[in-house]
C-alpha positions in Angstrom: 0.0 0.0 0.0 2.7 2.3 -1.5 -0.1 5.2 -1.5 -0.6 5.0 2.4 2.8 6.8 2.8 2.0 10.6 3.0 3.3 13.7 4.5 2.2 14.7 8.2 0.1 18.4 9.3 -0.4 20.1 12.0 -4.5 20.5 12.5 -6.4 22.9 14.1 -7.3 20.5 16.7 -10.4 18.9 15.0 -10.5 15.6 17.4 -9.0 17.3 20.8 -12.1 17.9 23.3 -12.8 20.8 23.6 -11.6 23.7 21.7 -8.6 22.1 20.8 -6.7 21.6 24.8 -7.9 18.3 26.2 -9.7 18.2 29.2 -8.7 15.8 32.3 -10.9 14.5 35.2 -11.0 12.6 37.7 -13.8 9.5 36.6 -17.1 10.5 37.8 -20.3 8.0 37.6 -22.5 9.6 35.6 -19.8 10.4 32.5 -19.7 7.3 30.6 -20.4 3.7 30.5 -17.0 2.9 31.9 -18.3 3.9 35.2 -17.4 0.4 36.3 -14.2 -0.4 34.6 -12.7 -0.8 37.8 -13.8 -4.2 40.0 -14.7 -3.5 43.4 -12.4 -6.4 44.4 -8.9 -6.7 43.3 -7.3 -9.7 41.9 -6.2 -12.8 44.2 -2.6 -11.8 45.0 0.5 -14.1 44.1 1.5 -16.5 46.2 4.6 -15.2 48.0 7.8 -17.1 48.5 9.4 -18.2 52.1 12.6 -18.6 52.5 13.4 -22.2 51.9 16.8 -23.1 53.3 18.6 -25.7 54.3 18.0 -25.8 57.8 13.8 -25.2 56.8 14.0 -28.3 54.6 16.2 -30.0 57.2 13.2 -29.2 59.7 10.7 -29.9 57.4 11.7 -33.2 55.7 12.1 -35.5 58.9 13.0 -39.0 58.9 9.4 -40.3 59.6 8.2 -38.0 56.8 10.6 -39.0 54.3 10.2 -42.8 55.2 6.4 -42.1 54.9 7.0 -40.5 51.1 5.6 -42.7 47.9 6.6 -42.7 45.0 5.6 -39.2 42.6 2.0 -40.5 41.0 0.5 -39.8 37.5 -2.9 -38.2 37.2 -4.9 -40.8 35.5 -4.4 -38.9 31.9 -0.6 -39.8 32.4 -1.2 -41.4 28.6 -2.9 -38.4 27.2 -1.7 -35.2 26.3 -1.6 -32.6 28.6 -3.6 -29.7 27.1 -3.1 -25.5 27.0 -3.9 -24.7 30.4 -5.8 -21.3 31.1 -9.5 -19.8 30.3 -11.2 -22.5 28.5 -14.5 -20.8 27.9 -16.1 -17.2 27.6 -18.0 -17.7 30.4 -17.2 -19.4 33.8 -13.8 -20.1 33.0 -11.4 -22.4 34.8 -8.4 -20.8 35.2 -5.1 -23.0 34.8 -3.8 -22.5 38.1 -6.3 -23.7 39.6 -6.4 -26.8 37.5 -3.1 -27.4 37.4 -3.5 -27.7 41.3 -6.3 -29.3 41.9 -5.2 -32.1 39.8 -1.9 -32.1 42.1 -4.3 -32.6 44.8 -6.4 -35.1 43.7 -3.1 -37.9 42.3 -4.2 -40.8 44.3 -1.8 -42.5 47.0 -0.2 -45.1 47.2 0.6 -47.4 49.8 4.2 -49.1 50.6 4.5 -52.7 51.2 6.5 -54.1 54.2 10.7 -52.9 53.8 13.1 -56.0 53.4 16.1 -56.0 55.5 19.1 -53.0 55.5 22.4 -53.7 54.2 24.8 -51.7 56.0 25.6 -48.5 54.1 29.6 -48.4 53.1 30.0 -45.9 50.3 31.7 -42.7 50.9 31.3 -39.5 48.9 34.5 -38.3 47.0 36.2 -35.4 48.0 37.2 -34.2 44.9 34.8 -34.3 42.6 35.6 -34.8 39.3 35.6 -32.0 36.6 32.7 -31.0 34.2 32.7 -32.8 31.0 30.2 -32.0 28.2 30.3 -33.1 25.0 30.0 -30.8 21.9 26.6 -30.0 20.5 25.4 -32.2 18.0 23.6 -31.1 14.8 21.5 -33.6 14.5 17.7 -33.5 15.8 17.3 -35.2 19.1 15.6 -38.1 17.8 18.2 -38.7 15.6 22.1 -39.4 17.3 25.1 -38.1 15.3 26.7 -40.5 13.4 30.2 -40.7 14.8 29.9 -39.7 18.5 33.1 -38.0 19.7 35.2 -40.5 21.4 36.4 -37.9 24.2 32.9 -36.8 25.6 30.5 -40.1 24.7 30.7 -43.2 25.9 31.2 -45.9 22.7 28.3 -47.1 22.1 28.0 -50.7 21.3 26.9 -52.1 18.0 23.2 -51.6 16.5 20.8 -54.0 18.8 18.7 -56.1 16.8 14.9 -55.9 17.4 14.4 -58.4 19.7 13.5 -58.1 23.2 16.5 -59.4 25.7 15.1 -60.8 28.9 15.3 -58.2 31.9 18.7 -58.5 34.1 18.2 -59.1 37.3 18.3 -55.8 40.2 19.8 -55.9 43.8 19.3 -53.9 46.4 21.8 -51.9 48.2 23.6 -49.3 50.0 23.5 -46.6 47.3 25.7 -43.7 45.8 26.8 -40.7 47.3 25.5 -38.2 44.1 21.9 -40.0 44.0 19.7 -39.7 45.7 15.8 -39.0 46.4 14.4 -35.8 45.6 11.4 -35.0 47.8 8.0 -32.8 47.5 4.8 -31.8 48.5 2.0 -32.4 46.5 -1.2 -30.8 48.4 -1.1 -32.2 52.7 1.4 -35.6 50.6 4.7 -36.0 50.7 6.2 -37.8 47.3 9.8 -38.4 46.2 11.1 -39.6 42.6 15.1 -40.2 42.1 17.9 -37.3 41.3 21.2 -37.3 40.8 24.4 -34.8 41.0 25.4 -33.7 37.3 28.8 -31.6 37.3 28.2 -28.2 36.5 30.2 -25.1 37.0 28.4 -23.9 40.0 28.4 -27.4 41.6 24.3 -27.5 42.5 22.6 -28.9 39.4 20.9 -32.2 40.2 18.8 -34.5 36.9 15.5 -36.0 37.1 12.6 -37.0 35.2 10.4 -34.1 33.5 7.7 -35.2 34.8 8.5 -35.3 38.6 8.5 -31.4 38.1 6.4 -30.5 35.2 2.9 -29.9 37.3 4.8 -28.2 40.2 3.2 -25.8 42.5 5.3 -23.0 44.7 6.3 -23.5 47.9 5.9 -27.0 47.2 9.3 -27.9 49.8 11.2 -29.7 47.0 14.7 -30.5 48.6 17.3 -32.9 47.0 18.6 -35.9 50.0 21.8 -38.0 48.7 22.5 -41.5 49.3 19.0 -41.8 51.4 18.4 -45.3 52.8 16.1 -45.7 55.5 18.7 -46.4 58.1 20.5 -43.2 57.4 18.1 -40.7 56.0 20.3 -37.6 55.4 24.0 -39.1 55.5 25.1 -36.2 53.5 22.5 -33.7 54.6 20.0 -32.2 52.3 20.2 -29.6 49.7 17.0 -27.2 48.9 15.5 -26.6 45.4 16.3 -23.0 45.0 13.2 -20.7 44.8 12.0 -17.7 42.4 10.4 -14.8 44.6 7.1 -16.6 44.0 8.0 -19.7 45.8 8.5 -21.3 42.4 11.2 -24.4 42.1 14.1 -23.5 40.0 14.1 -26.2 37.7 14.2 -26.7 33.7 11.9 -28.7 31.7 12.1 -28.3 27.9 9.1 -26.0 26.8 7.6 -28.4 24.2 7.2 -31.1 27.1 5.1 -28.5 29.0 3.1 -27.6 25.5 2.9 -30.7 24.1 2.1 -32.9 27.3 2.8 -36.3 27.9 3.2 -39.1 24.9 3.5 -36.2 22.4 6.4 -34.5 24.4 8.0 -37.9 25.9 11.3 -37.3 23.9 12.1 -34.1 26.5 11.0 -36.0 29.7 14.3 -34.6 31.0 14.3 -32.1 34.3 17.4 -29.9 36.0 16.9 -28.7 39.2 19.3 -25.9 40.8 19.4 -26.8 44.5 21.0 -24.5 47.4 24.0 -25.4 49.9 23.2 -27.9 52.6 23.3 -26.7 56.0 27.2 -26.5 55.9 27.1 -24.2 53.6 28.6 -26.6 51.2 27.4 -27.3 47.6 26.0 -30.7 46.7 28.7 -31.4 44.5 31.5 -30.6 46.6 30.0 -32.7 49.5 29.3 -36.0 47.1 30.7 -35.6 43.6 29.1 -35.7 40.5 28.7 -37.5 37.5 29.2 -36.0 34.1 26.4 -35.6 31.4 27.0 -36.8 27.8 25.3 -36.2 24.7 25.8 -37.2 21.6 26.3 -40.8 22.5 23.6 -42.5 20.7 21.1 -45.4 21.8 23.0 -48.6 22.1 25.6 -49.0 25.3 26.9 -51.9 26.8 27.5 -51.8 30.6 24.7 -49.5 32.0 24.6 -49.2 35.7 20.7 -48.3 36.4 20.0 -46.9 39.7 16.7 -45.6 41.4 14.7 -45.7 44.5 11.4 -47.9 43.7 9.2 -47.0 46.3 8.2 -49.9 48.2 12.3 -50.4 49.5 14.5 -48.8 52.2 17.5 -48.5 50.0 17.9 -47.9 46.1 18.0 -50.9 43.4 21.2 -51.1 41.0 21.5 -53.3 37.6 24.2 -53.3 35.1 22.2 -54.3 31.5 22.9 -52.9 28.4 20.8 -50.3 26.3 19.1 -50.7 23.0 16.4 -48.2 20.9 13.4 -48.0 20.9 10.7 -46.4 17.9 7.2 -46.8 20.3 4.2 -47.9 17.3 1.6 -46.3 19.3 1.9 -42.8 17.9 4.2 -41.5 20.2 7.2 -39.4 18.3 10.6 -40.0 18.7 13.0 -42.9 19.5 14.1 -43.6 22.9 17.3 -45.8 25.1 15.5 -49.2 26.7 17.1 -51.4 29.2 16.1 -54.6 30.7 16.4 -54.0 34.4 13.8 -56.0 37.2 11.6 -54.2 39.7 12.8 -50.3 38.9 9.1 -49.7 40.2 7.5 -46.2 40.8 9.7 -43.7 42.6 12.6 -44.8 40.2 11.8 -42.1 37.9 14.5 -39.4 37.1 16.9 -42.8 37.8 20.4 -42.3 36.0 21.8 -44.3 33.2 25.6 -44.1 33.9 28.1 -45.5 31.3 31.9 -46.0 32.1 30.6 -46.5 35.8 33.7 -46.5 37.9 32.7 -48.8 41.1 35.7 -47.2 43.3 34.8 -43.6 42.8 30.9 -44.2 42.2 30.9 -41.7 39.3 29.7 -42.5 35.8 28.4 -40.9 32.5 25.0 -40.1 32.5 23.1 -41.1 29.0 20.2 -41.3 30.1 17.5 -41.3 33.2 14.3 -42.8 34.0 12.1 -41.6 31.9 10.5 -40.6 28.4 8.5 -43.0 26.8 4.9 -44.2 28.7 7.1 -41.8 31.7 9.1 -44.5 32.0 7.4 -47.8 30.5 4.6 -49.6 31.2 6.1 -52.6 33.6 8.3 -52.7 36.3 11.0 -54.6 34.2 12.0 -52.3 31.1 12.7 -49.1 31.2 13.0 -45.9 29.4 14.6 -42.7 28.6 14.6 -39.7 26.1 17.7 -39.5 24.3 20.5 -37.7 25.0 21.1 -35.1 22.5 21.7 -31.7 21.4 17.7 -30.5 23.3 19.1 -32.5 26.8 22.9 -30.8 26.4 21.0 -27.4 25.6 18.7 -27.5 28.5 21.6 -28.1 30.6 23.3 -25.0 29.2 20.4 -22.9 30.2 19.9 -24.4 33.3 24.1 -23.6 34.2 23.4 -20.2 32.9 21.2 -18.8 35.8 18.5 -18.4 33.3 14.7 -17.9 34.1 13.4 -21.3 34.0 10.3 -22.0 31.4 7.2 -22.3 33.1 4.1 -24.1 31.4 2.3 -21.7 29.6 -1.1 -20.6 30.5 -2.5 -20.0 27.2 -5.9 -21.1 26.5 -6.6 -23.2 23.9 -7.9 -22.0 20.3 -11.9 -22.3 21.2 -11.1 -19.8 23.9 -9.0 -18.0 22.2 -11.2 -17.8 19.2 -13.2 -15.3 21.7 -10.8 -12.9 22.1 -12.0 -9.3 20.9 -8.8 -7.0 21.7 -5.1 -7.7 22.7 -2.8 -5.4 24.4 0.8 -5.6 24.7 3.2 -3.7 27.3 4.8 -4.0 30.8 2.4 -4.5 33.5 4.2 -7.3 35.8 8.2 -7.7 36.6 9.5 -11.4 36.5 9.7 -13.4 39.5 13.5 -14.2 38.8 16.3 -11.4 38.3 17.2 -10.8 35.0 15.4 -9.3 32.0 11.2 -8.7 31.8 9.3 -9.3 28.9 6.1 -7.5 27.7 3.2 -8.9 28.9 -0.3 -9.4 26.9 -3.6 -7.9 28.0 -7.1 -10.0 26.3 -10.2 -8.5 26.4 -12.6 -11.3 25.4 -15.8 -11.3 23.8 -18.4 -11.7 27.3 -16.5 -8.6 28.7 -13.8 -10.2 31.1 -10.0 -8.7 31.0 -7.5 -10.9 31.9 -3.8 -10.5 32.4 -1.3 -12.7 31.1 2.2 -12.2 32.2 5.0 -12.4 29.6 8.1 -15.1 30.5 10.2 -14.9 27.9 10.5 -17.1 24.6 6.5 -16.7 23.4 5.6 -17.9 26.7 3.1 -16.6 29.6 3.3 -18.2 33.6 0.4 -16.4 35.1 -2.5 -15.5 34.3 -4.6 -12.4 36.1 -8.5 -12.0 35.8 -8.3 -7.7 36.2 -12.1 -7.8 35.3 -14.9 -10.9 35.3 -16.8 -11.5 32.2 -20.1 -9.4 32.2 -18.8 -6.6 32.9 -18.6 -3.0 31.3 -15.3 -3.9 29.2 -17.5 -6.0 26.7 -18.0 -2.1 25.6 -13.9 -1.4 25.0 -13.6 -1.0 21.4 -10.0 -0.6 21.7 -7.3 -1.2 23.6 -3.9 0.5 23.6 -1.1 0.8 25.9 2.1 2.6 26.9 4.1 4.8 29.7 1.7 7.5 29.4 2.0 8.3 33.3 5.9 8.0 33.3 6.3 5.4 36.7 7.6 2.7 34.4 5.0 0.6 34.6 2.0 0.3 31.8 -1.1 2.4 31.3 -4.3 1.3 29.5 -5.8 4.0 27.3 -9.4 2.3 26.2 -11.7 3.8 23.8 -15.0 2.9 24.9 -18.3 2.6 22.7 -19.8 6.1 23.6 -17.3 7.8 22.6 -15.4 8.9 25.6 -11.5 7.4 25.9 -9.8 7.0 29.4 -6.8 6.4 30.7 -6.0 3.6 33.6 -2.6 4.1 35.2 0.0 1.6 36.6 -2.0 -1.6 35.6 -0.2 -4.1 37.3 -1.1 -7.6 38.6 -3.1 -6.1 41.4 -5.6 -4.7 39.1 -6.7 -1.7 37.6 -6.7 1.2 40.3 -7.8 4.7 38.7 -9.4 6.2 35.8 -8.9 9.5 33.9 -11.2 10.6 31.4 -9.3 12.2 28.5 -12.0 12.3 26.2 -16.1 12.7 27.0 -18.6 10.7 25.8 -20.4 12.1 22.7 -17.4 13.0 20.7 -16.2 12.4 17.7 -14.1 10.0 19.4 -16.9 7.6 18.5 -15.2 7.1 14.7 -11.9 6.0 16.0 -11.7 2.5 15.0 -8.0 1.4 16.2 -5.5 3.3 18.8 -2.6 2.3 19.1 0.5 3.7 21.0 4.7 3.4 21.0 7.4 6.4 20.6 7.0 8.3 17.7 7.8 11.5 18.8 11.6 12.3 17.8 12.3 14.1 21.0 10.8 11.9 23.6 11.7 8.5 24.0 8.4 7.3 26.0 5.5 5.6 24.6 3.5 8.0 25.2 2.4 8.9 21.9 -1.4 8.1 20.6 -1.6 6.7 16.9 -5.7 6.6 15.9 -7.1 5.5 12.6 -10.3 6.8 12.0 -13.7 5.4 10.0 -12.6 7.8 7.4 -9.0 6.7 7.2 -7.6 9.5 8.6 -4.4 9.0 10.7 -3.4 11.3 13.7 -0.6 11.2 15.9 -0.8 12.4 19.5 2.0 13.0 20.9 3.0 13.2 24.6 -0.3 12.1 25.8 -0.2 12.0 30.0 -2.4 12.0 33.0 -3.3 15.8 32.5 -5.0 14.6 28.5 -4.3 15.0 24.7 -2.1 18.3 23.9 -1.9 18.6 20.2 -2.4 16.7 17.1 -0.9 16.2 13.5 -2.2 14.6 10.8 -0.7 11.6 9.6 -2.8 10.7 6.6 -5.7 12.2 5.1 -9.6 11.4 5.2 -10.3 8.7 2.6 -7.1 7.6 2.3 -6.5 4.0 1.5 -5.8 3.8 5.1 -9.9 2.4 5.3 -8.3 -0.6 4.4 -6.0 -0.7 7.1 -7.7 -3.3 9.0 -5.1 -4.4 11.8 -2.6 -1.7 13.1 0.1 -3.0 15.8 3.2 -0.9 16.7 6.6 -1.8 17.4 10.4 -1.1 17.3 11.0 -3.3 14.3 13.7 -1.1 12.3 15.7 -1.2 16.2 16.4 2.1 16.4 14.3 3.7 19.4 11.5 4.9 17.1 8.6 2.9 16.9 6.7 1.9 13.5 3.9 0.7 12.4 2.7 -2.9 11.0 -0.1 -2.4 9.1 -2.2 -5.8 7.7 -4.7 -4.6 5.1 -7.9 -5.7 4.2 -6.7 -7.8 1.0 -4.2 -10.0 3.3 -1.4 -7.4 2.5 1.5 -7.2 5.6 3.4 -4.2 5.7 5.6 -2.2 8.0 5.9 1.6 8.2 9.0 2.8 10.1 10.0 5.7 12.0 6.9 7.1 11.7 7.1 10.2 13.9 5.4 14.0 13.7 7.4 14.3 10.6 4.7 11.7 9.2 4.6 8.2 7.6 8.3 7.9 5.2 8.7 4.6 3.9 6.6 1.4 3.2 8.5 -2.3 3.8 6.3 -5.4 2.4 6.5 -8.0 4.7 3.8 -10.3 2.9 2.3 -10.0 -0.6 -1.6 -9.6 -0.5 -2.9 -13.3 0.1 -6.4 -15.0 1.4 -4.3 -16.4 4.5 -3.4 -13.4 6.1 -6.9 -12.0 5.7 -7.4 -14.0 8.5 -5.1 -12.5 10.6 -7.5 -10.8 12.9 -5.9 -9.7 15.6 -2.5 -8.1 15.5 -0.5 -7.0 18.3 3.1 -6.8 19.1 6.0 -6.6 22.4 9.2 -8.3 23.5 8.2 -11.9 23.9 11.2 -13.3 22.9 14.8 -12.9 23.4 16.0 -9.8 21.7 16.3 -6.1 23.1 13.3 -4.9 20.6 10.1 -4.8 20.7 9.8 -6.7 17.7 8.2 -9.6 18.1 4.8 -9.5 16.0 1.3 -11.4 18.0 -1.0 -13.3 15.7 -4.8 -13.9 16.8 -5.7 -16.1 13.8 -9.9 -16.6 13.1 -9.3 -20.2 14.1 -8.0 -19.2 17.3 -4.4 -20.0 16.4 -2.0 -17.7 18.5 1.1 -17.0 16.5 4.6 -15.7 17.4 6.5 -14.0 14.4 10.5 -12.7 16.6 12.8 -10.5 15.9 10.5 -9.2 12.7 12.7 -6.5 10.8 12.5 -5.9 7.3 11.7 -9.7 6.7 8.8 -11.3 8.6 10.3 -13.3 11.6 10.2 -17.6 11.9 6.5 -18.3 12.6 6.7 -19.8 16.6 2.9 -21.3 17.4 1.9 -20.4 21.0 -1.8 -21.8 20.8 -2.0 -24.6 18.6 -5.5 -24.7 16.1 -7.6 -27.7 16.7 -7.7 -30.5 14.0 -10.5 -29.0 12.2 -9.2 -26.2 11.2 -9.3 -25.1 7.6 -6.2 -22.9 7.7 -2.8 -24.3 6.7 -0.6 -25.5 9.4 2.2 -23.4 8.4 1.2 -19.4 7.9 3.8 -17.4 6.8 
């Protein structure tokens, strides 16, 4: 739309209320139909975190309640997938918190049969633990191993396993390792364990278990890592806290596309880091017990495997020495995984390491693999399973060494919810739970009038989700959203336009609501023909967002610049009326060009995709096509954009497709960005898969 580029004027003041100098108040009752935009009650607050030490989890976690632990359970969809948590209707919606711990609640228990007799524990934890060792990155896909494993970092695997079954090896009981262990939680008023071990890292307080020991979590859930714990001695080596986020949240990795695909789908990445703080000697796990080293790379087929886990009707752990072969599941699961024949590695053996090169006078191996991955483990008590060991397993270990904000399952609804959604927002509303950088976060207004806040957590993905108004309620008469720093504090603003015409301002929306309302604009006004506002920095001498972009019924485009708490100051005319701006049917703004100014990403009526940058009070300058006109993209029909990913820009471009399909498009410059699909369509969907 070469012919929506145009020069900028300065008006007279035609849309400011009144007589050209906007008029602020304070909201008054009888002014608009927003009256009651702001809920008499506040949302729920977030949980807070307390501060979990070693000496609280050495209090907490006594030898009767560990003893009294079973084994982690499965909800009874174990085999099915786990869907997009969140709002799953327009009305009465369950909210995924909620669900996700209720269903902790309600895992059913399990009881432990009678204990056999103790060996007498004997091993002794190393006092110099040996040094990292990683192997390099593969290229290959991690259902796929690389075809000559280094011989420095993997273990040699043995020759290709033919496809029969070999019988299970027999498992003894014994007195355990010093750098595994049985990592302990609360799951509602139960206390469950699954098995950990000690992985070297360069901070010596990484610890490996299954993905999905962690993957329905809930804060403050006392997670704490024991070593070597056998009935007889419960904490020989102490016990080492899972580190917590200010929300109480365990510091632990899981791969996103286990959380977004769910179990059988996402088995391949059933793979879990924990980050766990110094025992009560102030001591880190590894330098107290060792470690053993993770390798990647290493392919399906090892000879030699030493299995260890803590099934959960025993007082001491179970070790087997088998060998490994791979496994393709048939019953639509994707991926290949390691199997080994090993007897009775029951529940609670989950998150149980494969170690190759096991060195019985040190008790330090490679780990390959850990219980795990396919059927969470396998079906029977005498074969079990991992995901492999590749370049996604080596990467979620860099992360997790890193410091970097864990992924959290993302609270998305699913498509028919989403389908509902009327308006998004993008901007800064809640800080992240874990130092380091904050991503936007998204606003939805949806179609029965409730506002809901979901809070951005970097890479497309959102932790928490905030109901700032229920459904029924006067937003179901916001036409449009918009926001920015119009207040200057740093934190977000909401600038609505509602159906009567008037537009209001809502300061310092944050997760505990919406607090105060200024009317900028009275109902009655012309304001009534402004069909999108949208807002960023496109004034060349102030770097806020405080500046007001509207596109009205006529295809006039105005800027308003510096708009604040005290209203709209002047005016200047983008575009004007009956322009071919009336076919600008989605208008988003962003920092796509990267250089401070915002621009804007226009999708047109025919399907057409194009960014404007730099646009400022000089006017509109230059068009870039981002997509040719196409019938796809005319189904793009909500548009909004923020920093949801990993750059410094706020470039990543939202997607609300008419299917309810939620797509990511980062780091979008002068060429559209890889699609990333954050709500996934359902199978009847008539729209391609792929929508670029």
């Amino acid at each position: 739309m070469i012919a929506a580029v145009s020069g900028a004027t300065l008006l007279a003041g035609a849309f400011l209320w009144p007589n050209a100098s906007a008029v602020t108040a304070e909201f008054t009752e009888d002014q608009s139909i927003s009256a009651q935009a702001i809920p008499d009650e506040a949302p729920p607050p977030l949980p807070e975190s307390r501060h979990w030490t070693a000496e609280d989890a050495k209090k907490f976690w006594t030898a009767t309640r560990m003893a009294d632990a079973k084994p982690l359970p499965l909800p009874d969809n174990a085999k099915k997938p786990v869907p997009h948590s969140g709002k799953t209707a327009p009305h009465g919606a369950r909210k995924a918190a909620s669900r996700i711990r209720s269903a902790a609640r309600e895992f059913s228990t399990m009881d432990l049969p009678s204990s056999s007799p103790i060996p007498t524990d004997s091993s002794t934890a190393s006092s110099s633990p040996p040094p990292v060792a990683t192997s390099p990155t593969p290229s290959a896909p991690a259902s796929t191993p690389p075809a000559s494993p280094s011989p420095t970092s993997s273990p040699t695997p043995s020759p290709a396993p033919s496809s029969s079954t070999q019988p299970s090896a027999p498992s003894q009981s014994f007195a355990g390792l010093p750098m595994v262990g049985r990592m302990y939680l609360m799951r509602g008023s139960g206390s469950y364990f699954c098995t950990a071990s000690v992985i070297n890292s360069p901070h010596h307080n990484i610890i490996l278990t299954a993905g999905h020991c962690l993957d329905t979590a809930a804060p403050n859930d006392a997670m704490a890592f024991v070593p070597q714990w056998t009935a007889a001695k419960p904490q020989p080596y102490g016990i080492f806290p899972v580190n917590q986020d200010s929300e109480g949240r365990g510091r632990f990795w899981i791969d996103p596309r286990y959380y977004d695909l769910g179990r059988v789908q996402g088995d391949q990445w059933d793979v879990a880091f924990a980050e766990v703080g110094p025992g009560t000697n102030g001591k880190q796990v590894q330098d107290v017990v060792g470690g053993n080293n993770l390798v990647t790379g290493g392919g399906y087929a090892f000879d030699n495997i030493t299995l260890v886990g803590y099934p959960g009707d025993a007082t001491q752990p179970l070790t087997c020495t088998s060998s490994t072969t791979q496994f393709t599941p048939t019953d639509g699961t994707p991926g290949s995984f390691l199997r080994i024949g090993c007897q009775s590695y029951k529940t609670g053996t989950s998150g149980g390491p494969f170690l190759a090169n096991f060195n019985p006078t040190t008790g330090t191996g490679d780990v390959v693999g850990s219980i795990g991955g396919w059927d969470t483990g396998g079906p029977t008590a005498d074969v079990s399973y991992s995901a492999y060991y590749g370049a996604d397993v080596q990467n979620l270990y860099n992360t997790a060494i890193s410091g970097a904000a864990p992924a959290r399952r993302n609270v998305l609804p699913s498509a028919s919810t989403m389908a509902h959604a009327s308006v998004l927002a993008s901007g800064y509303f809640t800080p992240s739970p874990t130092p380091g950088k904050d991503y936007s976060d998204m606003i939805v207004r949806w179609s029965d009038g409730e506002l809901t806040l979901y809070r951005g957590a970097g890479n497309g993905r959102f932790d928490k989700e905030i109901q700032l108004a229920k459904g029924g309620s006067v937003w179901s008469k916001a036409i449009s959203i918009t926001a920015g720093d119009f207040v200057g504090s740093n934190t977000y603003d909401l600038v609505v336009r509602w159906a009567d015409g008037s537009l209001t301002l809502f300061p310092d929306v944050d997760a505990t609501g919406l607090h105060k309302q200024i009317v900028l604009v009275k109902p009655g006004s012309l304001w009534q023909h402004a069909v999108t506002i949208t807002a960023g920095r496109f004034s060349s001498t102030d770097k806020w967002p405080d500046d007001l972009i509207v596109r009205w019924s006529d295809g006039e485009m105005t800027l308003y610049p510096d708009v604040d708490g005290n209203g709209l100051h002047s005016q200047v005319q983008l575009a004007k009326p009956h322009s071919v701006w009336t076919h600008a049917a989605s208008v988003a703004a962003g920092d796509f060009a990267g250089n401070n100014t915002w621009d804007l990403m226009v999708r047109w009526s025919d399907g057409e995709l194009d960014d404007y940058p730099d646009v400022d009070e000089h006017g509109i300058k230059t068009e870039i096509r981002e997509r040719n006109s196409s019938p796809l993209w005319t189904n793009a029909t909500l548009t909004t954009s923020g920093n949801y990913g990993t750059g410094p820009w706020n470039d990543d471009y939202v997607v609300r497709w008419s299917d309810g399909e939620l797509s990511m498009y980062p780091n979008t410059a002068q060429a559209l960005g890889q699609e990333s699909v954050l709500v996934t369509p359902s199978a009847s969907t008539n729209l391609p898969p792929v929508r670029r």
